[in-house]
C-alpha positions in Angstrom: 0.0 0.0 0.0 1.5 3.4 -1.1 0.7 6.6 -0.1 1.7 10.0 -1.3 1.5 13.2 0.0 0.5 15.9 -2.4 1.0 20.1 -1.6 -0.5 22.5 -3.9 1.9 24.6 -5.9 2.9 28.1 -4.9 2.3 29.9 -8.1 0.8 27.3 -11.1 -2.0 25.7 -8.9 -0.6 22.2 -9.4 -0.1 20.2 -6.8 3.5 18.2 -6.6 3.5 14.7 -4.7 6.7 16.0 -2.5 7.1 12.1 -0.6 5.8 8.9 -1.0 5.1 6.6 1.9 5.6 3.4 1.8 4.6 0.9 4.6 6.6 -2.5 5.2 5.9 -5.1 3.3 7.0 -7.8 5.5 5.1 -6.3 8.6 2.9 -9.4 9.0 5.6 -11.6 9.3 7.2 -9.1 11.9 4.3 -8.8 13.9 3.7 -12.7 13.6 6.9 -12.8 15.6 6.9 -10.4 17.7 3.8 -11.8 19.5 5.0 -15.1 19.5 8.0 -13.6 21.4 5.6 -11.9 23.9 3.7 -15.0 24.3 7.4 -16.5 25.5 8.0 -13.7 27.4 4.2 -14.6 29.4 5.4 -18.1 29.6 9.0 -16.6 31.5 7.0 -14.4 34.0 4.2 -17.1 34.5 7.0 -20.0 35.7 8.9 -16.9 37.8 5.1 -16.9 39.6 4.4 -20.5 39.9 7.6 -20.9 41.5 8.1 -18.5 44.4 10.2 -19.7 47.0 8.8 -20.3 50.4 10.2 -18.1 53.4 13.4 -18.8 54.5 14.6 -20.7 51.5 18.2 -19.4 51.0 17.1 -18.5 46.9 14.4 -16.2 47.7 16.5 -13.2 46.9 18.2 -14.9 43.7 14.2 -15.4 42.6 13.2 -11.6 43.3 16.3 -10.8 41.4 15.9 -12.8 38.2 12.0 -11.8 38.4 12.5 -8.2 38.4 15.4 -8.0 35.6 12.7 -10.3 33.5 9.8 -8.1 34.2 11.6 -4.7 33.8 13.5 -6.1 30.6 10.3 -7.5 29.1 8.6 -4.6 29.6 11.1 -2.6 28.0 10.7 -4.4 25.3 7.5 -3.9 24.8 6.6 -0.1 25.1 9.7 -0.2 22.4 7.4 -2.6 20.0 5.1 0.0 19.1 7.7 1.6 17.0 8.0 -1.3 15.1 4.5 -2.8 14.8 3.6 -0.2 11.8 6.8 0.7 9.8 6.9 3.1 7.2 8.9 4.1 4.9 9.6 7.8 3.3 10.9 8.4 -0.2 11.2 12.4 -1.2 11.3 13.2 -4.7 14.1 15.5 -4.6 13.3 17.0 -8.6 9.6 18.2 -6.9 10.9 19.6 -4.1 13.3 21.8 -6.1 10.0 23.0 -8.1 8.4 23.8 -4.8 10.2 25.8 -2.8 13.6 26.9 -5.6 11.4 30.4 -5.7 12.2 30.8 -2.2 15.2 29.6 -1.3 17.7 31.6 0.6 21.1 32.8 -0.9 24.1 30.8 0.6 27.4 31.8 1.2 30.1 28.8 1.3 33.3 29.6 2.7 36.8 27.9 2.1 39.5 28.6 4.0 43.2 28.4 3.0 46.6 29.5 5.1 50.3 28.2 3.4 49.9 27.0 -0.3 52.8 24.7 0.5 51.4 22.6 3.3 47.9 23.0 2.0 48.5 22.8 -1.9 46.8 24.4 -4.5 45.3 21.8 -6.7 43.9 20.5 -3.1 42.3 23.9 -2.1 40.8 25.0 -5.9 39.1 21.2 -6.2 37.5 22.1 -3.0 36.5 25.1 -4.9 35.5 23.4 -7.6 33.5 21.0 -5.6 31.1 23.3 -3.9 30.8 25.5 -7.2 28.6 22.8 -9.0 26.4 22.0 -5.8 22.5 21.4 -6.8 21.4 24.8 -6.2 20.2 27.7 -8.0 23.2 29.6 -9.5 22.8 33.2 -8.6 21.7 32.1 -4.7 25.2 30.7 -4.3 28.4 32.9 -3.8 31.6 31.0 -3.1 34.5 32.5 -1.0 38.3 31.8 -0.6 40.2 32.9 2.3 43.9 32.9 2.4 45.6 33.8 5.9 49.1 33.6 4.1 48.1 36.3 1.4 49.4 34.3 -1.2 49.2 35.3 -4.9 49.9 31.6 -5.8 46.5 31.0 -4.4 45.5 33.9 -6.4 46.4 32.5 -9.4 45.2 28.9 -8.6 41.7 30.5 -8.3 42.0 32.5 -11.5 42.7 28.8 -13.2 40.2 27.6 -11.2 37.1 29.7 -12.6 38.0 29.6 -16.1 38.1 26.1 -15.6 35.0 26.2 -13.9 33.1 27.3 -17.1 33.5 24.2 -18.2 33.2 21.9 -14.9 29.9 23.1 -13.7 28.3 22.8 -17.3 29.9 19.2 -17.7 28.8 18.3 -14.1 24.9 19.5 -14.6 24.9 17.4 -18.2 26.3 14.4 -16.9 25.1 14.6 -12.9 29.1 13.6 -11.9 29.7 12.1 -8.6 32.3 13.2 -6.8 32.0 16.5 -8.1 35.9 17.0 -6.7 37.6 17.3 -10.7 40.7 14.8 -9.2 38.1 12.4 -7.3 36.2 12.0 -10.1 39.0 11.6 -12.8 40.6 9.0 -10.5 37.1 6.7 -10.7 37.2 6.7 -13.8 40.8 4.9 -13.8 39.1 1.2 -14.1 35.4 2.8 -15.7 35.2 3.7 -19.7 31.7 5.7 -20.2 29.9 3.6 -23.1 28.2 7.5 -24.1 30.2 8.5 -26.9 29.4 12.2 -26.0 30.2 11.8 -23.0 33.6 10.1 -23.8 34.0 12.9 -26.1 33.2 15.9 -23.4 35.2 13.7 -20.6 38.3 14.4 -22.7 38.2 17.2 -23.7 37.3 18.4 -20.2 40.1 15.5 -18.5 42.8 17.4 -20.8 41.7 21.0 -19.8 42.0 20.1 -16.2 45.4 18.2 -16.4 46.2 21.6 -18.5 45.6 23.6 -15.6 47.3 21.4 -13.3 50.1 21.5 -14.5 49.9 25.5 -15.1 49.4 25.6 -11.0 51.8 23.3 -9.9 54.8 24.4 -12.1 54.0 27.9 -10.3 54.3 26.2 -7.0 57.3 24.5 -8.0 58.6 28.2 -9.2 57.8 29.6 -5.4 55.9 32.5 -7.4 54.0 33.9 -10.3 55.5 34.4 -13.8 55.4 38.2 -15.3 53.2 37.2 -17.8 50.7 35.8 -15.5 50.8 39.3 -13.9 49.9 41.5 -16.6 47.2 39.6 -17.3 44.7 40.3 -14.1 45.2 43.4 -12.3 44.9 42.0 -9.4 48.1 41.2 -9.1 49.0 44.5 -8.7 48.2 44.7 -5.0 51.4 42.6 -4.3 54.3 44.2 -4.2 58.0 43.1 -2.5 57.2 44.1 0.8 54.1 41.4 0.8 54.9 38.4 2.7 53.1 35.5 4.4 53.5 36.6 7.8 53.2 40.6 6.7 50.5 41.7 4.4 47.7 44.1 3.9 43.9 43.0 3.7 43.5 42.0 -0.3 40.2 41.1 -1.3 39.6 40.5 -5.2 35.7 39.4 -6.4 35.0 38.3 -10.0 
């Protein structure tokens, strides 16, 4: 037997079934046992009172004991039998839900925090990034944040990498619904897996070679211990460090794009 609960849309007048319950199939079995267990349980307390030692006997005490542990135990067990006797289960139709209430979702701001690039690498830090840029939520109510204690503008340039290949990554993520949604996760699950899609063997390469691209963009900057001129005089926002910016001495730099 199958139930679903249906809510009137906000704005169209439909109504969306938002869950479906579901209740067990198996429950006759279940409840089958569980009152032949609570007949055994009668049997247990009825010998306990047919056999009550006589005063003086030296297991009097030893009888009190054992009856009280059975009674309070039993019991237990049954007050907990009524959350069992009628199980139900819930499935929410996630797709539905998103119709329902997307108008009015709040925004969310995700922050991700950073503070050396060499103990807490790049690549490591901008996947992150990645990651929580192609969450299932609406676009324009999500704003994405990177904190960097150390100042660095190897970080900075990571994230510059980062969101032009992110015009890519979310798009490819949404098309394909890609789990992990971590760029490096998800390329190393696909080590032993070969998509039978041929456009989506055709998008995972091109997207595969666009990330190891950038990856190797960031890390030979690492390896360098700084930016290349080039890279400068491409973004002006590397013209808020100068020489006298270092890890443990800078001013507040904040860059949004």
């Amino acid at each position: 037997m199958r139930q679903e609960e249906r809510i009137e849309g906000m704005d169209s007048g439909e109504y969306y079934s938002l869950f479906e319950t579901r209740r067990d199939r198996g429950r006759h079995i279940r409840r089958l046992f569980t009152i032949s267990l609570f007949v055994a349980i009668c049997f247990i307390w009825a010998f306990r009172l047919s056999h009550i030692p006589a005063n003086g006997d030296n297991g009097k005490w030893a009888w009190l004991g054992l009856f009280a542990a059975e009674l309070w135990f039993g019991l237990y067990w049954l007050f907990g039998q009524a959350l069992r006797w009628n199980l139900v289960f819930r499935k929410t139709f996630n797709n539905k839900l998103s119709q329902r209430y997307e108008s009015s979702l709040p925004r969310v701001d995700i922050f991700v925090f950073t503070a050396d690039p060499i103990i807490e690498p790049p690549m490591m830090v901008i996947n992150t990034i990645l990651s929580v840029m192609t969450y299932d939520y609406p676009v324009e109510k999500l704003s994405v944040y990177l904190s960097d204690d150390a100042g660095s503008n190897i970080t900075f340039y990571a994230l510059l990498e980062a969101s032009t290949f992110a015009k890519h990554w979310v798009p490819f993520c949404k098309k394909f619904k890609v789990e992990p949604r971590s760029p490096d996760a998800y390329f190393n699950t696909l080590i032993s897996a070969n998509p039978h899609d041929h456009n989506h063997a055709k998008d995972l390469a091109s997207i595969k070679k666009l990330y190891e691209d950038m990856k190797r963009r960031i890390e030979d900057v690492v390896k360098l211990g700084g930016v290349p001129s080039e890279a400068h005089s491409k973004h002006n926002g590397f013209s808020q460090w100068d020489s006298y910016s270092s890890r443990h001495d800078h001013d507040t730099i904040l860059q949004v794009d």
